[in-house]
C-alpha positions as semicolon CSV with decimal commas, in nm:
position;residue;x (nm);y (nm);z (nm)
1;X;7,693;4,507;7,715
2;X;7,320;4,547;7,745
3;X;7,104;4,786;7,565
4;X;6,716;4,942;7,714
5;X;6,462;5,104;7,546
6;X;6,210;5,302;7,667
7;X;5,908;5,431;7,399
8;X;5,558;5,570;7,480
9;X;5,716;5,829;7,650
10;X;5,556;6,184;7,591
11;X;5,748;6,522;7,626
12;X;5,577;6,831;7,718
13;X;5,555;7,150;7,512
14;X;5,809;7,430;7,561
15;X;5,669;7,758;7,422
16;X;6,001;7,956;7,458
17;X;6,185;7,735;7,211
18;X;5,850;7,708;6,951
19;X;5,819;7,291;7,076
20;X;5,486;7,124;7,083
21;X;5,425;6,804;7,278
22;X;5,520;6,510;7,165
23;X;5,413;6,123;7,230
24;X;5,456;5,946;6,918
25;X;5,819;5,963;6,902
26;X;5,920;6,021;7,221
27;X;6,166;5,735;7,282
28;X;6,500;5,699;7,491
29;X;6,769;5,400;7,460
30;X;7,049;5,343;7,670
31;X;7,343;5,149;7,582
32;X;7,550;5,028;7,866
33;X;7,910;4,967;7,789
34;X;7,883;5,049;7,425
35;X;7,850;5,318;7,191
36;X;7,613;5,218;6,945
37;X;7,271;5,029;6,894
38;X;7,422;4,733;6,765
39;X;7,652;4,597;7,033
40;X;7,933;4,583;6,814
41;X;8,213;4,755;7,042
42;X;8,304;4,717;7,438
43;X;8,387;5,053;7,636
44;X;8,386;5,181;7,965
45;X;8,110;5,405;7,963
46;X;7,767;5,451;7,865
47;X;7,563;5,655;7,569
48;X;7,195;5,720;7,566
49;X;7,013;5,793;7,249
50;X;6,705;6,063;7,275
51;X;6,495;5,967;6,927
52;X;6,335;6,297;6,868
53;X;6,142;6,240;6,482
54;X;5,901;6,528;6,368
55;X;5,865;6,447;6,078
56;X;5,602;6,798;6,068
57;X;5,857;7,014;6,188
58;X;6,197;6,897;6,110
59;X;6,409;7,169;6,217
60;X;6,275;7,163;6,530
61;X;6,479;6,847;6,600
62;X;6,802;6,975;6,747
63;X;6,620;7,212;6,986
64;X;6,421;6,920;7,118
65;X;6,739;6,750;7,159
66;X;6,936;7,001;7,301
67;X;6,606;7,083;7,539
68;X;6,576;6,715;7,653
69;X;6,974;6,705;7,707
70;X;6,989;7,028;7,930
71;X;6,705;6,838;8,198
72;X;6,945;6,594;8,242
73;X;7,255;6,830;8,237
74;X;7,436;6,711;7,999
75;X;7,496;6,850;7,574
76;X;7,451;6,682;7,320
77;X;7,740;6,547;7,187
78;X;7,657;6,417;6,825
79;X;7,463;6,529;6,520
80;X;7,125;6,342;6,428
81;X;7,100;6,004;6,281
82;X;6,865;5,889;6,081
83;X;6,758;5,544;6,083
């Protein structure tokens, strides 16, 4: 089990879906044979987290998601988390 995080990141604006860049909270962790931050559980496969705070503009937050998600083609699978 192994966890990386990547932060500093920026993400570009996308006009169509009302999203302004972004480089303070542009961050991505992946957790290799686990399912959550903390290591807790062993499984087969892998999750990555896309950490998408606006605090500004907080219903913007799924979109980015989704948006980030659909580069990569894949959905998002889970609801936000706050932490």
């Amino acid at each position: 089990m192994a966890q990386l995080h990547w932060w500093n990141l920026g993400r570009p604006e996308v006009p169509g879906l009302g999203l302004h860049p972004e480089r303070k909270h542009a961050e991505v962790t992946v957790m290799l044979n686990t399912p959550t931050p903390a290591l807790e559980e062993r499984v087969d496969g892998h999750t990555v987290l896309v950490h998408v705070r606006d605090t500004s503009n907080e219903e913007s937050m799924p979109r980015r998601a989704s948006w980030v998600a659909e580069q990569a083609g894949v959905t998002v699978i889970g609801g936000p988390v706050r932490g």
